[in-house]
MIDOSE-1310 file (N, C-alpha, C; in nm, 2 decimals, decimal comma, always signed):
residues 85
xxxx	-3,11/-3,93/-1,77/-3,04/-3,81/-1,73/-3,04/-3,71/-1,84; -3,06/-3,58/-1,82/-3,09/-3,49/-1,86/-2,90/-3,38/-1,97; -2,97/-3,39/-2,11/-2,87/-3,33/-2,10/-2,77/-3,22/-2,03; -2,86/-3,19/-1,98/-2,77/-3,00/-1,90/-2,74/-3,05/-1,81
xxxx	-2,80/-3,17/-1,68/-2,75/-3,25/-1,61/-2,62/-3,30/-1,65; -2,60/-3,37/-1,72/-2,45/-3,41/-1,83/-2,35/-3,30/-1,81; -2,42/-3,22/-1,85/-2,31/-3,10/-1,96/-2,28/-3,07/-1,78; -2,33/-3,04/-1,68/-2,33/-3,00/-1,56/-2,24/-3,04/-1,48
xxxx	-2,26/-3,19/-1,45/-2,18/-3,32/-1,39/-2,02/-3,32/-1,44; -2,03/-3,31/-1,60/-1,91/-3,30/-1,72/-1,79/-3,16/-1,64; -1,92/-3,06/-1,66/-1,82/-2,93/-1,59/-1,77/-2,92/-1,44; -1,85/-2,97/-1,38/-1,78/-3,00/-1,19/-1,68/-3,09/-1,23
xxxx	-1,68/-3,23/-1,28/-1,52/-3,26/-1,28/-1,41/-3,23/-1,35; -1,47/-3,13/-1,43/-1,38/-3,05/-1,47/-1,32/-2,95/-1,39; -1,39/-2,90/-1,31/-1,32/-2,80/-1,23/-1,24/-2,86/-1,11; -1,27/-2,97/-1,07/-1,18/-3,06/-0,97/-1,09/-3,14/-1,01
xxxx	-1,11/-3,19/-1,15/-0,96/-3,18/-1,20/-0,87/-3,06/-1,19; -0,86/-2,92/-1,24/-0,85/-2,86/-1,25/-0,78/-2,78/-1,12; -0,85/-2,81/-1,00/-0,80/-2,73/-0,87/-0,69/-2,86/-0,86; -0,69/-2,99/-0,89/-0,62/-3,08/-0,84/-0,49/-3,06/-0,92
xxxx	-0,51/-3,04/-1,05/-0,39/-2,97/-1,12/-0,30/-2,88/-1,05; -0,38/-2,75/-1,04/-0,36/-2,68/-0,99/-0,25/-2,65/-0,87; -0,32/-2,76/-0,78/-0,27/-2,77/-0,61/-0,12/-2,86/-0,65; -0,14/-2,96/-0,77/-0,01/-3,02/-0,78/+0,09/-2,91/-0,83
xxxx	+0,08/-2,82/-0,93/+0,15/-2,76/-1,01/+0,21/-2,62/-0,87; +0,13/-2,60/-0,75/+0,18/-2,53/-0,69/+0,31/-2,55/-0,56; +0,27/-2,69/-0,61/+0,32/-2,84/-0,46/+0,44/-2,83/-0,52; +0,46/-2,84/-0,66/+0,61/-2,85/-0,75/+0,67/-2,74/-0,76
xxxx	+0,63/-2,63/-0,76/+0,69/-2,46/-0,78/+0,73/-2,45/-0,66; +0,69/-2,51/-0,52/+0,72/-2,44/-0,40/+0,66/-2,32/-0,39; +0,72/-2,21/-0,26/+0,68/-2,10/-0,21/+0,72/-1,97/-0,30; +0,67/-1,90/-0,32/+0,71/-1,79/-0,36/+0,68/-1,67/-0,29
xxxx	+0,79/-1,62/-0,18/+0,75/-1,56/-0,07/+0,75/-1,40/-0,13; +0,82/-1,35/-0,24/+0,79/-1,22/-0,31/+0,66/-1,19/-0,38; +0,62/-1,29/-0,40/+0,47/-1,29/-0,49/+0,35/-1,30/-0,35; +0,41/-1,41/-0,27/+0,29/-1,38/-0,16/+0,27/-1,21/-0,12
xxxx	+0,42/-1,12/-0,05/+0,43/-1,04/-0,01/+0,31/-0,92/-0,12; +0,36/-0,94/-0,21/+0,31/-0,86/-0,36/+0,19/-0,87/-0,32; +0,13/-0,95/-0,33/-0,02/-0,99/-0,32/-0,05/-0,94/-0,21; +0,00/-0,96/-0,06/-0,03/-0,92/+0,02/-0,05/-0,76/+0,06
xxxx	+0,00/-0,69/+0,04/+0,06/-0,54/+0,02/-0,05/-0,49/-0,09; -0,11/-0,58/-0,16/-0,16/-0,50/-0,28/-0,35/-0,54/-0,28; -0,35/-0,60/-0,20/-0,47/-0,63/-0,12/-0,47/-0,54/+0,01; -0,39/-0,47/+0,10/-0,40/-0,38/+0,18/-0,44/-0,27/+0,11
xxxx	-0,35/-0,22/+0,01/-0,36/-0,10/-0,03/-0,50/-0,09/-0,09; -0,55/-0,23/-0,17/-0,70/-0,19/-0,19/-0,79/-0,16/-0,11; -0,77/-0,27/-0,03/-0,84/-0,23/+0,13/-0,86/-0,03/+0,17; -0,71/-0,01/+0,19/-0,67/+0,11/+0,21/-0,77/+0,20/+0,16
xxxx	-0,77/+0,21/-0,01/-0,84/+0,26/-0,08/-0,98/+0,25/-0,06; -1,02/+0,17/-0,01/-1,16/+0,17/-0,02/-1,20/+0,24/+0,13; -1,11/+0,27/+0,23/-1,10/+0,30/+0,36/-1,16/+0,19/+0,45; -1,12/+0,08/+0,43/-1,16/-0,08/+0,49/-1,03/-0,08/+0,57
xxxx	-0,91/-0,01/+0,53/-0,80/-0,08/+0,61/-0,76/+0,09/+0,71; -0,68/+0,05/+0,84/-0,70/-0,05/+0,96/-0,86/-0,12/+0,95; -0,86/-0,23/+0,98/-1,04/-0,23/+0,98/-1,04/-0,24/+1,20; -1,19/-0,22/+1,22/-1,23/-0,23/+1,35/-1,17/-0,34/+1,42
xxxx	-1,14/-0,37/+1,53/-1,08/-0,46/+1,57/-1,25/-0,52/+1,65; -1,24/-0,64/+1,66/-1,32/-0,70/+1,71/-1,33/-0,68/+1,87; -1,42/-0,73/+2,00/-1,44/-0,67/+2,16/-1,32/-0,78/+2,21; -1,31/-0,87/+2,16/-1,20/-0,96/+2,24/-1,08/-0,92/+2,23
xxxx	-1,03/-0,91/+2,07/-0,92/-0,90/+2,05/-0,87/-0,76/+2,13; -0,98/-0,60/+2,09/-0,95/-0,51/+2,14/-0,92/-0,56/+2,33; -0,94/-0,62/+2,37/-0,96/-0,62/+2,55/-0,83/-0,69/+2,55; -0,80/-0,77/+2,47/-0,63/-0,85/+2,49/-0,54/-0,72/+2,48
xxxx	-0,59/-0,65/+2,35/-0,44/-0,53/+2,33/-0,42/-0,43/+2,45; -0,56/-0,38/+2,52/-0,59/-0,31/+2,65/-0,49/-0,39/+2,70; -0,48/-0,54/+2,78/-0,45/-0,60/+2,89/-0,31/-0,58/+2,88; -0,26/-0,60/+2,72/-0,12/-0,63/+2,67/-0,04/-0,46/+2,74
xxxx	-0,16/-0,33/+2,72/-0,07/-0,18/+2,71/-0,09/-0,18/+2,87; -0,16/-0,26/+2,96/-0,20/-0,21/+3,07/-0,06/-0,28/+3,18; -0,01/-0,42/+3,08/+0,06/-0,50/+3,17/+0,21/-0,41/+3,12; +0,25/-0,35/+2,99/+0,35/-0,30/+3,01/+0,38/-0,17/+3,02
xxxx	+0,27/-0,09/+3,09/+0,28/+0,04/+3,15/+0,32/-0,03/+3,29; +0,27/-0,14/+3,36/+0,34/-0,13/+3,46/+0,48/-0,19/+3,49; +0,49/-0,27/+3,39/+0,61/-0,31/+3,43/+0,71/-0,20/+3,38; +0,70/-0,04/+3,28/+0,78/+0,06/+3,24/+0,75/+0,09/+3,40
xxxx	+0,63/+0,11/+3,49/+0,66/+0,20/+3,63/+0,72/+0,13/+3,69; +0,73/+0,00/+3,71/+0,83/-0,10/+3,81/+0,98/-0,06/+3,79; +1,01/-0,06/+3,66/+1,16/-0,08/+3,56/+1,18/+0,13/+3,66; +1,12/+0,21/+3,65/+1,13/+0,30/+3,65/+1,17/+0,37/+3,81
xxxx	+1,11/+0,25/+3,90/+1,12/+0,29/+4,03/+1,25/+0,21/+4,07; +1,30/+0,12/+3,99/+1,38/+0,04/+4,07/+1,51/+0,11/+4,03; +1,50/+0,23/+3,87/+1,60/+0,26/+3,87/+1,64/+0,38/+3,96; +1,51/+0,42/+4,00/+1,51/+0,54/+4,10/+1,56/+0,53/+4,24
x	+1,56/+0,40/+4,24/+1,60/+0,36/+4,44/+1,79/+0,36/+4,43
């Protein structure tokens, strides 16, 4: 076997130690719901910036949100007749 092969093999279990570290050290800290939010919000706003955010909605999802505005326009005209009777 080849040294760079070595040095190669050497560095991947290094990096799987390392995420294994990792995943323990985050298993023991628990959640940190301010820092997710941070992250979250600050990943939008990049988005934002780049004009990526809203992004396009995909043909399925868009046809669910249709179905969703289409079922509570009627139930606002139901709610609306029944207060009219």
């Amino acid at each position: 076997m080849s040294s760079a092969s070595m040095a190669l093999r050497r560095w991947r279990r290094g990096q799987v130690a390392a995420a294994a570290r990792q995943r323990e050290l985050m298993s023991d800290e628990g959640p940190r719901p301010e820092q997710a939010v941070a992250e979250s919000l600050s990943a939008l706003n990049a988005l934002a910036d780049m004009g990526l955010w809203p992004g396009p909605r995909d043909p399925v999802c868009e046809r669910a949100v249709e179905a969703v505005r289409r079922r509570w326009a009627r139930i606002e005209r139901r709610a609306r007749q029944a207060c009219t009777r």
